[in-house]
N, C-alpha and C positions, 0 to 999 in steps of 0.2 A: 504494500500500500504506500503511495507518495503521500507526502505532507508538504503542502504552500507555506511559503513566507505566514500570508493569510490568516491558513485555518492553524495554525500554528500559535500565534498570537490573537487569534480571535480579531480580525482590525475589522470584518465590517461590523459584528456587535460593538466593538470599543467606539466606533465611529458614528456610533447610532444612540450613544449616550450624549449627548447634549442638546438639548434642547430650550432654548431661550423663551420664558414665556411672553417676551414684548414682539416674539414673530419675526425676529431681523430687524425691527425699527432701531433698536439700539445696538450699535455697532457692537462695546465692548461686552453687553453681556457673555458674549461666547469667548472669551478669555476670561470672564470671572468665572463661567462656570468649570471649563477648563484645567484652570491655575489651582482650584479647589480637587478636583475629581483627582488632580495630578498629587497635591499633600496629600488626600486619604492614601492613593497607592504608595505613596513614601510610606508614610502613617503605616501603614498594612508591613512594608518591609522592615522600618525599625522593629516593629516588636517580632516579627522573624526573626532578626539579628539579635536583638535584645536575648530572647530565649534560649538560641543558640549559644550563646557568651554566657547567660549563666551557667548550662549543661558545661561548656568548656571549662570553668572557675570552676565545679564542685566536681569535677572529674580531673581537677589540677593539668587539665592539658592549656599551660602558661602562652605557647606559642599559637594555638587555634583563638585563644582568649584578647591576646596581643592583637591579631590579623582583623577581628573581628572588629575589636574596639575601633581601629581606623578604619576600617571603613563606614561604620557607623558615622563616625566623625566627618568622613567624606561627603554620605550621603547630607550630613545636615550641614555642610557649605553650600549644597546646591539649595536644599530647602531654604536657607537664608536668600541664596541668588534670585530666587523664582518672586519673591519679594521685590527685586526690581524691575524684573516683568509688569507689576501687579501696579507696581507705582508710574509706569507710562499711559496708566488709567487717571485721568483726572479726577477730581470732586464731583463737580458738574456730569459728567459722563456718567458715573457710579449713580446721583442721584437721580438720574431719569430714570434706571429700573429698579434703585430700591424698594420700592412699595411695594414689586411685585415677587419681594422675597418674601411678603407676608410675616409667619412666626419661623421661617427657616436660620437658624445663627450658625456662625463655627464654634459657638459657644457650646452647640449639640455634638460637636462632636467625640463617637463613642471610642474609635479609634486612638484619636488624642489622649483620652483619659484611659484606655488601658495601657498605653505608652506610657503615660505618666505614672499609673501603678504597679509596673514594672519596675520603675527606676527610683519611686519610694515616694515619692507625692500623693499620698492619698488618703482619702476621707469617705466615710461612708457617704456621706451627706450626696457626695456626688453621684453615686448611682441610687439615690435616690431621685434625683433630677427624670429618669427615666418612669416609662409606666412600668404600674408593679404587672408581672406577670410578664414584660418583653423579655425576649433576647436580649438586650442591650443590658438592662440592668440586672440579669442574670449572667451575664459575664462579668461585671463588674464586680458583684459580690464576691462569684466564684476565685475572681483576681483577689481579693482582700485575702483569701485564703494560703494563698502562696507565700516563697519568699521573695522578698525583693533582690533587683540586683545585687544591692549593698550588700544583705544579709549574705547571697552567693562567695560574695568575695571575703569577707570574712569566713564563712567557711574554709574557701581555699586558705586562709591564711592560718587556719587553725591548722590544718593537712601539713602546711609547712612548719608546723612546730610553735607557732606563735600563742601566746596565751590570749584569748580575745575573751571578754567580760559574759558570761553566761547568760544573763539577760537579752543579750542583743542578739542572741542566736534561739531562743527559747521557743518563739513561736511568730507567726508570722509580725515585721511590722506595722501597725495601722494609720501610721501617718510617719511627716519625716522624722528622722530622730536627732534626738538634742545632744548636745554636746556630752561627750564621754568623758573625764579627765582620766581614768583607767586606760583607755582605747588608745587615746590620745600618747600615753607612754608607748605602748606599743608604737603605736605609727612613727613616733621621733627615734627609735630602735629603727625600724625599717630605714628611715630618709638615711639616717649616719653611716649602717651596717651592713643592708641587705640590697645591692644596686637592684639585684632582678627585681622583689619584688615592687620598691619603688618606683621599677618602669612602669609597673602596672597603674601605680597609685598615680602617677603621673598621666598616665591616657583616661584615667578616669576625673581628672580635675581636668583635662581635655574635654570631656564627655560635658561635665557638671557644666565648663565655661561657654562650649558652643551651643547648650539648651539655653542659656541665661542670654545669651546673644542674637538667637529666633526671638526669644520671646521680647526682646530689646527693640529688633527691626521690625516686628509684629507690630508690637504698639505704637510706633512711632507710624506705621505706616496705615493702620488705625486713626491716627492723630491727624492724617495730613487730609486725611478720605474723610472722617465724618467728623472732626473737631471733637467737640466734645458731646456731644448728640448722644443717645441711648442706643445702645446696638438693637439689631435687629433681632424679632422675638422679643423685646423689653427687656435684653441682655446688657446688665450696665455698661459696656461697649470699652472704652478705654480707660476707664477710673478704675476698671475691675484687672486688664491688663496691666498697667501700672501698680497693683498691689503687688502683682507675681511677680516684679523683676527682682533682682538680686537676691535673691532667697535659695543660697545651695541646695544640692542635692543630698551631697556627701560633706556635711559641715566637718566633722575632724578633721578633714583634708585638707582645708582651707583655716580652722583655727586653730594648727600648728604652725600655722607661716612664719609668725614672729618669734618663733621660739625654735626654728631649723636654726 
């Protein structure tokens, strides 16, 4: 049996996904919807990568672990770039078919938030946002169940010998975690002692710094589109964005700085 380009990729269903509902009148709607459908498929591959990186970290394979983290990183330079796509859209442009995004936000979306509770950002509260009884919010809880990346790597760094605080590996965690001063000794052992594992620690303050840097270009590019306006759906829109910036992932890794 032959296989096309085509049917291989599925491109005439992929190409049969967009549909603007202002009918063509507005030019940019079909890059907005677009530049969206293209993050959910990023969205869809980080938490593939994500997943796969933590199997690598608690199977202590360090160089699958290593390969993965960059490209992760990779991937989300472009998800920053496609942002500048998104900002060759005017203001004006955006607001002619706003309205006819009704309650549709990015603020819904599910993919985003199980990316984020993979990587330790989470609260129940958020899949509560969804209906009770969908999919959606039935992965979300399912996710609160797991461990987080963090937790993965801490693991691995138990396998290596390291003594890491029994709390923080106990059970899954359910929002980000606060500062360890136990842990914290640990990790200043690793920065002075152990190069290998500090490479790691080092692609993962990589990780923590290029999510803090979407969500930077996010809102800024939020800022320039609707001001300060309410997002769509009655989604606080940029004052809600602006809460999320600089708020590590991996806070020990970053409140050891002043004291490497």
């Amino acid at each position: 049996m032959t296989m096309t380009y085509g049917q291989y990729l599925r491109v005439p269903e992929l190409l049969d996904l967009q549909h603007p509902l202002s009918g063509g009148k507005d030019h940019d709607e079909t890059l907005f919807i677009i530049i969206h459908q293209v993050y959910e498929l990023w969205f869809k591959q980080q938490i593939h990568e994500a997943r796969f990186l933590q199997r690598a970290l608690e199977n202590g394979d360090d160089p699958t672990a290593a390969s993965t983290l960059k490209r992760m990183l990779t991937i989300l330079k472009t998800m920053v770039g496609q942002i500048d796509v998104l900002e060759t859209m005017s203001p004006v442009s955006f607001l002619s078919f706003r309205s006819l995004l009704s309650n549709a936000s990015g603020f819904q979306s599910v993919q985003f938030r199980q990316f984020e509770f993979i990587l330790g950002n989470r609260k129940a509260a958020a899949a509560e946002r969804y209906p009770q009884g969908s999919a959606e919010r039935a992965g979300l809880v399912s996710g609160l169940q797991e461990f987080t990346l963090w937790q993965s790597f801490l693991r691995r760094l138990v396998r290596g010998g390291f003594s890491i605080p029994a709390p923080l590996l106990a059970a899954p965690l359910q929002e980000l975690p606060q500062s360890d001063p136990q842990l914290q000794e640990v990790l200043l052992e690793i920065y002075h002692k152990h190069p290998h594992e500090r490479g790691l620690c080092e692609l993962l303050v990589d990780l923590d710094e290029g999510i803090q840097e979407w969500r930077y270009r996010h809102v800024k590019m939020v800022e320039r589109t609707i001001g300060a306006r309410m997002g769509t759906g009655g989604s606080p829109g940029a004052a809600y964005l602006r809460a999320t910036l600089f708020t590590p992932l991996f806070t020990d890794l970053w409140t050891i700085r002043d004291r490497i």
